[in-house]
Structures are given as C-alpha cells and as structure tokens.
N, C-alpha and C positions, 0 to 999 in steps of 0.2 A: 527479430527480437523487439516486440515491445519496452519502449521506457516512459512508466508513469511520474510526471512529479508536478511539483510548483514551482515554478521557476523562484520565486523568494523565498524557497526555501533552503539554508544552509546547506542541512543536510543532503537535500537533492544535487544542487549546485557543486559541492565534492563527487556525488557519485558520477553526475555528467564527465566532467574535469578525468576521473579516472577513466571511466569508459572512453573518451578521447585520448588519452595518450596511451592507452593500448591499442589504439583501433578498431574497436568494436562500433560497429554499427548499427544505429538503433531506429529505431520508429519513436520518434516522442508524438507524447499524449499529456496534455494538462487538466490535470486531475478536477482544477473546479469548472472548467469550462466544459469536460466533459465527463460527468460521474460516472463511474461504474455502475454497470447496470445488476439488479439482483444476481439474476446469472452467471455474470461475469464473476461475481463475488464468491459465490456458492462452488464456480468454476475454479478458482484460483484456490479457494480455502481445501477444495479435496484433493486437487493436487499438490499443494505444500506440503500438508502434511501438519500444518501449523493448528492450533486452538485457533480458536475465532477472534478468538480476546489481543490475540498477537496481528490482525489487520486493524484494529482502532488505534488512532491517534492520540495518547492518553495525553501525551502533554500540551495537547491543541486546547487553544482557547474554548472552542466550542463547546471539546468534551466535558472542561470543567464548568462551563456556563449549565451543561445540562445535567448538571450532576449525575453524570452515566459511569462513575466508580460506584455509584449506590446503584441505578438503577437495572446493569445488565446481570448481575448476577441470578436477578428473577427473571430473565425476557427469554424465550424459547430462543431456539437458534433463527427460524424464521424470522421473527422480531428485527433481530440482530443484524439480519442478512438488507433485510429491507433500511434499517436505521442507515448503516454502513452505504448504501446506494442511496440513499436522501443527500446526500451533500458530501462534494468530493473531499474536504477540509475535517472528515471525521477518521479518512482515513488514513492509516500511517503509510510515510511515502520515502521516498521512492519505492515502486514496485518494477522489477525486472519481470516479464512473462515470456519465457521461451520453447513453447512445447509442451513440457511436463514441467519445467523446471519454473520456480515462484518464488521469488528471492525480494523479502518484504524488508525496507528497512536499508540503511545503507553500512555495512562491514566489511572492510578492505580485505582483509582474510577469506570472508565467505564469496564476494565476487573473485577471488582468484583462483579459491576451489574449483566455482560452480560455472564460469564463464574459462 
C-alpha cells in the first residue's frame, strides 16, 4: 500500500497517526519531492472512480495563486492531468493507492471502510 503525503501537512499527519495505530503498513512517498507522474495520475483518477476536480488541492496556496477555480473548468482533462503532475503541492493529499482502491483525501470513516 502506497501512502502519499507532506509530511507538514495536518491533514496527512492524522492519516499517518491513524494508519499507525491500526497497523497498517504503508510505503510512504512525499508528494513534492517526488510528483506524480501524468500516468500515475490518469492511473489513480480511473480507478477512483472520482472527477478529476476531486485530485486538486483547492485550498493549496498554489491553486489559489493560479487562479485554477477560474481556469480548469475550460482545460481538457489532458491539461489537467499534466497541470496535476507539474507540482506535487497541487495535489490533494493524502492519497492511499492500494491495487484498485484510491482513497484521495483524509476521512476516518472512509479509511475504515476501505482499508
């Protein structure tokens, strides 16, 4: 089981926390040090199951520096796919990758289902 995150981030920081005291054991991967590659992205978004909209960062510094609440809604998914792999800090994180299963985001409920 891959675990994506940044280590300063809060939200990551809980999921880790919980993933440890159930015993789950993971692979970490830090997100700006090493970006998702297009594929990977395009890989993770058909198996979620999720919109594309739902892997961006929205309340990340970055997105709002790039004003990308105005600009994605015109950008093809390719665009998107590629923006999202420019820089690990656009993406929303933690990501769990387990197989088929892509648990984007951190929700104490949804990791209890899905893990």
């Amino acid at each position: 089981m891959l675990f994506i995150w940044y280590p300063k981030c809060s939200t990551c920081q809980k999921a880790r926390k919980w993933l440890a005291e159930h015993h789950i054991e993971v692979e970490e991967r830090h997100i700006k040090d090493n970006n998702p590659t297009p594929e990977e992205i395009r890989r993770w978004h058909e198996r979620s199951g999720l919109p594309l909209q739902k892997f961006f960062n929205t309340s990340g510094t970055l997105y709002r520096q790039m004003h990308l609440s105005e600009k994605l809604p015109q950008m093809s998914e390719q665009a998107k796919i590629e923006l999202l792999a420019s820089d690990g800090m656009l993406v929303k994180r933690p990501l769990i990758i387990d197989g088929d299963t892509v648990i984007v985001g951190f929700r104490e409920k949804e990791y209890e289902k899905l893990l």
